[in-house]
C-alpha positions as CSV (number, residue, x, y, z in Angstrom):
1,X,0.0,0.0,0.0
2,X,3.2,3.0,0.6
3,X,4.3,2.3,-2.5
4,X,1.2,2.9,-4.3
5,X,0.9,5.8,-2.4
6,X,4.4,6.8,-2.6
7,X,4.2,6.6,-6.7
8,X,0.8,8.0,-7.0
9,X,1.8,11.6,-5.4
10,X,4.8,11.5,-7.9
11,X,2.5,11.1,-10.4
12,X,0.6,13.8,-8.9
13,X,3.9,16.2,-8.6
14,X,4.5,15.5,-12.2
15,X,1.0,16.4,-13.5
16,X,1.3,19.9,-11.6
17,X,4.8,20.3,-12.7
18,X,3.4,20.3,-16.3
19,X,0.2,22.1,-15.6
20,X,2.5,25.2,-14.6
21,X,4.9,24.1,-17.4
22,X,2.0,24.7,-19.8
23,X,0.4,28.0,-18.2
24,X,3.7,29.7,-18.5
25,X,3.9,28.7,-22.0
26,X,0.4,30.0,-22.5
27,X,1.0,33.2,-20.9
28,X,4.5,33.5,-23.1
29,X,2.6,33.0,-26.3
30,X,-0.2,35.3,-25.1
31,X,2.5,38.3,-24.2
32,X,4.3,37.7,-27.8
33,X,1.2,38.0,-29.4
34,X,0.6,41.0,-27.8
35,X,3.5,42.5,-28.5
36,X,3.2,41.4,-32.4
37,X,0.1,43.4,-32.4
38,X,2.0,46.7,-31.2
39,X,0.6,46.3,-27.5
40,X,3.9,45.0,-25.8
41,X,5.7,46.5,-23.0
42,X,3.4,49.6,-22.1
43,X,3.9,51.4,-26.2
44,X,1.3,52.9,-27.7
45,X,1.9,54.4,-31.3
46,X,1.3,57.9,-31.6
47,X,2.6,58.7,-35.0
48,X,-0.4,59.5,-36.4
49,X,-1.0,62.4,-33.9
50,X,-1.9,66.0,-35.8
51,X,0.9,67.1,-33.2
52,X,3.8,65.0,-34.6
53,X,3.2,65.9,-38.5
54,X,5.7,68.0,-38.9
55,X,8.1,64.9,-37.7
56,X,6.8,62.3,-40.0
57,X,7.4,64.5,-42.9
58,X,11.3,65.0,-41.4
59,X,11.9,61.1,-40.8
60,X,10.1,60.0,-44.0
61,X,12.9,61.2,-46.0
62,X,15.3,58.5,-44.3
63,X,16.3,55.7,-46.0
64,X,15.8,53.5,-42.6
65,X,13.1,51.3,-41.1
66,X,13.8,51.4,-37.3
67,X,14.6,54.2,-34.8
68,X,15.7,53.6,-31.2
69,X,16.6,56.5,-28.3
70,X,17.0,56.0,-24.5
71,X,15.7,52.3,-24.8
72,X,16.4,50.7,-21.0
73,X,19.8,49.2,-20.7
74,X,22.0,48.3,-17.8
75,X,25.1,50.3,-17.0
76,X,27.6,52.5,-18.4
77,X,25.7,52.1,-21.6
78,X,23.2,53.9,-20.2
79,X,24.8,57.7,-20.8
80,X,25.4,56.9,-24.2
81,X,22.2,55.8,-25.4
82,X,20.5,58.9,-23.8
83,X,22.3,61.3,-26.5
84,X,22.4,58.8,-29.3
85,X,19.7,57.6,-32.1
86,X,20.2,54.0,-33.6
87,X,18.8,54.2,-37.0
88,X,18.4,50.5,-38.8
89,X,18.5,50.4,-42.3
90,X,15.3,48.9,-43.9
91,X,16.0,45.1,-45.3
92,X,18.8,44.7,-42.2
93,X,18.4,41.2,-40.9
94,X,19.8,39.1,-38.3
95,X,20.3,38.9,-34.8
96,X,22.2,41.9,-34.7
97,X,21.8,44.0,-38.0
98,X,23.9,46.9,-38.8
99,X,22.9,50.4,-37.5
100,X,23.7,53.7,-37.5
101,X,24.4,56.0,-34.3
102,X,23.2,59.4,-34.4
103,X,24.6,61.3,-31.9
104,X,22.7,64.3,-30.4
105,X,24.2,67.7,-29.1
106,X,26.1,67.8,-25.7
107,X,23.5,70.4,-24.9
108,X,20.6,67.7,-25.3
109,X,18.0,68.6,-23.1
110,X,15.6,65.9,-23.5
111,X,16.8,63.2,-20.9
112,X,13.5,61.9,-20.3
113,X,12.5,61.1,-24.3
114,X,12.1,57.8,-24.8
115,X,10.8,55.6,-27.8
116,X,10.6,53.5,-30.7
117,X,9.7,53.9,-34.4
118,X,9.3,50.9,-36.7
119,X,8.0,50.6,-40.2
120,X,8.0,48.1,-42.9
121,X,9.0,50.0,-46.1
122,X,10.6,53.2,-46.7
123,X,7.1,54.5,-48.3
124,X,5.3,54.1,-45.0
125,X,5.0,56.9,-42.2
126,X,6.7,55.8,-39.1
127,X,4.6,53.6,-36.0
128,X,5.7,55.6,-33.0
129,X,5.9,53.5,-30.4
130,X,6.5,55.4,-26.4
131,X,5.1,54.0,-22.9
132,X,2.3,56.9,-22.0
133,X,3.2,56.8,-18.8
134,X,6.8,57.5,-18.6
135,X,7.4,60.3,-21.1
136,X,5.0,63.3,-21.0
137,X,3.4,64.3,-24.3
138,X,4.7,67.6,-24.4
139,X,8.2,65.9,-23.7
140,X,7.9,63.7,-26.8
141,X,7.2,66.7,-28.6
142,X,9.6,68.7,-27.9
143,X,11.8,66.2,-28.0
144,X,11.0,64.6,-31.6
145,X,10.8,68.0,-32.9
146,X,14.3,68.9,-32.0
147,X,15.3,65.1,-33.0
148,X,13.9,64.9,-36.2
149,X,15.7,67.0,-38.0
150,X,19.4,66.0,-36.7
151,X,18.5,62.4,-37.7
152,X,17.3,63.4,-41.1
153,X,20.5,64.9,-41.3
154,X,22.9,62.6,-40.6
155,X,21.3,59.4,-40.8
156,X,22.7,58.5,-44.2
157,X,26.3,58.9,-42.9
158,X,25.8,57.0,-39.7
159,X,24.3,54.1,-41.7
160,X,27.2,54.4,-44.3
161,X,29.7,54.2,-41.8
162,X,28.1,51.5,-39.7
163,X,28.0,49.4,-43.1
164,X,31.9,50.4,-43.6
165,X,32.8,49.4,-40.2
166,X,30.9,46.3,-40.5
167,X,32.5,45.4,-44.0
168,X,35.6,46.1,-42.5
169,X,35.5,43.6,-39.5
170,X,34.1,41.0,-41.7
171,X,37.5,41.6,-44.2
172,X,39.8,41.3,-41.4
173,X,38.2,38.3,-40.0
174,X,38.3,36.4,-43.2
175,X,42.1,37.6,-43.6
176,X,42.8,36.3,-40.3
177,X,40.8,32.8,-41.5
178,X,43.0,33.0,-44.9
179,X,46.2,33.6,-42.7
180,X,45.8,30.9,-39.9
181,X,45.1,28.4,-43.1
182,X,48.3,29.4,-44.3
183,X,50.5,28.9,-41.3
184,X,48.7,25.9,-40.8
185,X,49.4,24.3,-44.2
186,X,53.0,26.1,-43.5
187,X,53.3,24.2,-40.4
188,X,52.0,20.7,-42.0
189,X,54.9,21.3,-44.5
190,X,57.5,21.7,-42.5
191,X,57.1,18.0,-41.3
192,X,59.9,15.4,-43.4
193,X,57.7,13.2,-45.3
194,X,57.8,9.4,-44.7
């Protein structure tokens, strides 16, 4: 009789373990949905707001699909990302595509702007994504209006660069591949043959 008991609250333990195995999945695909439909993490898009007009006509001009500014991260990143723009190319792919930095004047007054813009296609106007509750509307104005046109301005070159940089690494880590072959079959040859 114990051991019947014994196995049938392992059983029991197991079943729960799952149950809670499959909420948590639940809830994971529930929270990726909602972000997928532009509901994730608080953002609300506001880029169609009379208010922001005169910044969709600045940033439609770029040649660029995704903007980031003052997006939380830990650390001593954290300065730098308060007075630069990352501007992402549109058709960049991967993990970690290539992007531009746009930085913004020393004198940048606009600590507390924070937000997202995202779009598919150059020809589209630009989702602006910003949690409501952490930056104040007349903040994001002020702050996009002064933005806006600095990043029209140099977004091109930050890009180019970023893709020149990029180019560059890849060059001198295939060089590096060609080279260790080389000493390698150097090394092979340097054994008397049998």
């Amino acid at each position: 009789m114990g051991n019947n008991s014994a196995r049938g609250s392992g059983g029991l333990k197991l079943v729960v373990i799952l149950g809670v195995a499959l909420l948590a999945m639940v809830g994971g695909v529930l929270a990726a949905s909602a972000m997928l439909r532009g509901g994730g993490g608080g953002k609300t898009d506001v880029g169609d707001l009379a208010e922001l007009a005169a910044v969709q006509a600045q940033l439609r001009a770029i040649d660029a699909c995704r903007l980031e500014h003052n997006l939380p991260v830990r650390g001593s990143y954290r300065e730098m990302h308060r007075r630069t723009v990352f501007v992402t190319p549109c058709g960049a792919s991967g993990i970690a595509p290539s992007r531009g930095k746009v930085e913004l004047p020393a004198q940048w007054a606009h600590g507390g702007l924070t937000f997202e813009a995202e779009r598919s296609s150059r020809t589209d106007d630009w989702a602006i994504l910003v949690n409501q509750e952490a930056v104040p509307f007349p903040v994001l104005v002020a702050g996009l209006s002064e933005l806006a046109p600095i990043v029209a301005r140099e977004a091109a070159g930050a890009i180019a660069k970023s893709l020149a940089e990029d180019a560059e690494g890849k060059a001198k880590y295939e060089e590096g591949l060609r080279q260790r072959e080389q000493q390698q079959q150097e090394n092979r040859g340097s054994y008397p043959t049998r």
